[in-house]
C-alpha positions as CSV (number, residue, x, y, z in Angstrom):
1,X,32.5,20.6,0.2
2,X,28.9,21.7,-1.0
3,X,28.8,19.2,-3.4
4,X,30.0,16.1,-1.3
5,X,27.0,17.3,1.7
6,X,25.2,17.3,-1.7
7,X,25.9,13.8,-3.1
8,X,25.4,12.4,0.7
9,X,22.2,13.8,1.3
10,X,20.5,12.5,-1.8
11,X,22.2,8.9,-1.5
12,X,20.5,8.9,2.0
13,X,16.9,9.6,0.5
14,X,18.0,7.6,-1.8
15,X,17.6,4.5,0.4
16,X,14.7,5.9,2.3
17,X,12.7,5.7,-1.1
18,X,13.8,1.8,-1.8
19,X,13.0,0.9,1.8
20,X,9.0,0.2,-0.1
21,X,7.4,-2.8,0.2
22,X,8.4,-5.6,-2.2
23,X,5.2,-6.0,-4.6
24,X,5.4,-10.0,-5.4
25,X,4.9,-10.3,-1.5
26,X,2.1,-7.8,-1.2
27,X,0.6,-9.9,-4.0
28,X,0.8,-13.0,-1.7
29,X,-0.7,-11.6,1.2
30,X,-3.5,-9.5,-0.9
31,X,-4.5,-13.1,-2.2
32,X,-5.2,-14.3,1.4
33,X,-6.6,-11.2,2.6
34,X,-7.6,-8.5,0.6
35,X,-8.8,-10.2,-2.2
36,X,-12.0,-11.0,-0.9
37,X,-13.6,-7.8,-1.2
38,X,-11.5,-5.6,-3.0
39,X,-10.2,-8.3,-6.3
40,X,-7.2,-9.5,-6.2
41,X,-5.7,-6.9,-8.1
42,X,-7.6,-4.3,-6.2
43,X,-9.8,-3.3,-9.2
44,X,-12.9,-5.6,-8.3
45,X,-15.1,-4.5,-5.2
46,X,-17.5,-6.9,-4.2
47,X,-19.6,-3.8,-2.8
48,X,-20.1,-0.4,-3.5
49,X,-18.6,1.1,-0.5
50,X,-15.7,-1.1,-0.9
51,X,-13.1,1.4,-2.3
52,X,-11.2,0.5,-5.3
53,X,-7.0,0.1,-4.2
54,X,-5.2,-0.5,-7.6
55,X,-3.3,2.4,-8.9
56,X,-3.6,4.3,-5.0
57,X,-0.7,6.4,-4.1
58,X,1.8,3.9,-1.9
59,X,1.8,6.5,0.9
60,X,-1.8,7.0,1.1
61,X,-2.1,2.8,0.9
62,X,0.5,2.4,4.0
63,X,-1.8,5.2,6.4
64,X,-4.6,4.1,5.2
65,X,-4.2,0.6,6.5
66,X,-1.6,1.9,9.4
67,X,-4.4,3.9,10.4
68,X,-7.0,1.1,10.5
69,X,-4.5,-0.8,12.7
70,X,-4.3,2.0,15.2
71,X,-7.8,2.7,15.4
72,X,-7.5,6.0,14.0
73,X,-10.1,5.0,10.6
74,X,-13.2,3.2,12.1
75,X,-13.9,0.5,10.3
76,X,-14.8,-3.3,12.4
77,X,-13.7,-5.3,9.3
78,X,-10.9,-3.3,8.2
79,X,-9.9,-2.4,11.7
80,X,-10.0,-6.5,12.4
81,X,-8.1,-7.2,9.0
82,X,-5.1,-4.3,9.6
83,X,-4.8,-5.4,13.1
84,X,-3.3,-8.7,11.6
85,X,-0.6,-6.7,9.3
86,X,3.3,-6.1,10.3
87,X,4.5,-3.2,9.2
88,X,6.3,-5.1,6.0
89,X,3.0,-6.8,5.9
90,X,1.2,-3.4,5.2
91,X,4.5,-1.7,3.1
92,X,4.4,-4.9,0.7
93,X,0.6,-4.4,0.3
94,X,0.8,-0.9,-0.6
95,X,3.5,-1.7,-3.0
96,X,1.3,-4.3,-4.8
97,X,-1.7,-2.3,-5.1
98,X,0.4,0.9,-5.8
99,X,1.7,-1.2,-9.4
100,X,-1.3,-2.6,-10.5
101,X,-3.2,-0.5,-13.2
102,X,-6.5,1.4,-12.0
103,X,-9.8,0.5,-13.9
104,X,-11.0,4.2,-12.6
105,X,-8.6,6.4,-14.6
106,X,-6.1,6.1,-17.9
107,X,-3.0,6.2,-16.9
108,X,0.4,7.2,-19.0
């Protein structure tokens, strides 16, 4: 009995962890949006206080910009940018930039 609770509970977060974002559509809408200021692979800020997003941790990504919409981070052109962003909007964007390779850091 303990093993089919078992083998139920991990398909479960099983699909909670494949609900992400689907990357090729994050790349679409970071062309159009983010790539601006950020590069669009998320590597090139056109300014210093423009954070670098490639290689960001997908969860961090999706409050980041879930907070921007809400108002929670203050920020008038991020605030104005997130506001725009369905939640698949902000889940595919966070899957893009969560696959591309950082410029800050090696990774393995």
């Amino acid at each position: 009995m303990n093993r089919i609770l078992f083998a139920v509970l991990a398909l479960a977060l099983s699909f909670s962890v494949q609900a992400r974002g689907n990357a090729e559509s994050g790349k679409a809408k970071a062309g159009q949006v983010c790539a601006a200021c950020h590069g669009p692979d998320g590597n090139k800020p056109s300014a210093l206080d423009q954070p670098v997003l490639a290689g960001q941790y997908y969860d961090y990504l999706v409050r980041a910009l879930s907070d921007y919409k809400a108002g929670h981070r203050n920020n008038p052109i991020m605030k104005g940018f997130a506001a725009q962003l369905s939640k698949q909007d902000i889940e595919d964007l966070a899957a893009w930039f969560s696959s591309q390779k950082s410029s800050l850091h090696d990774q393995r």
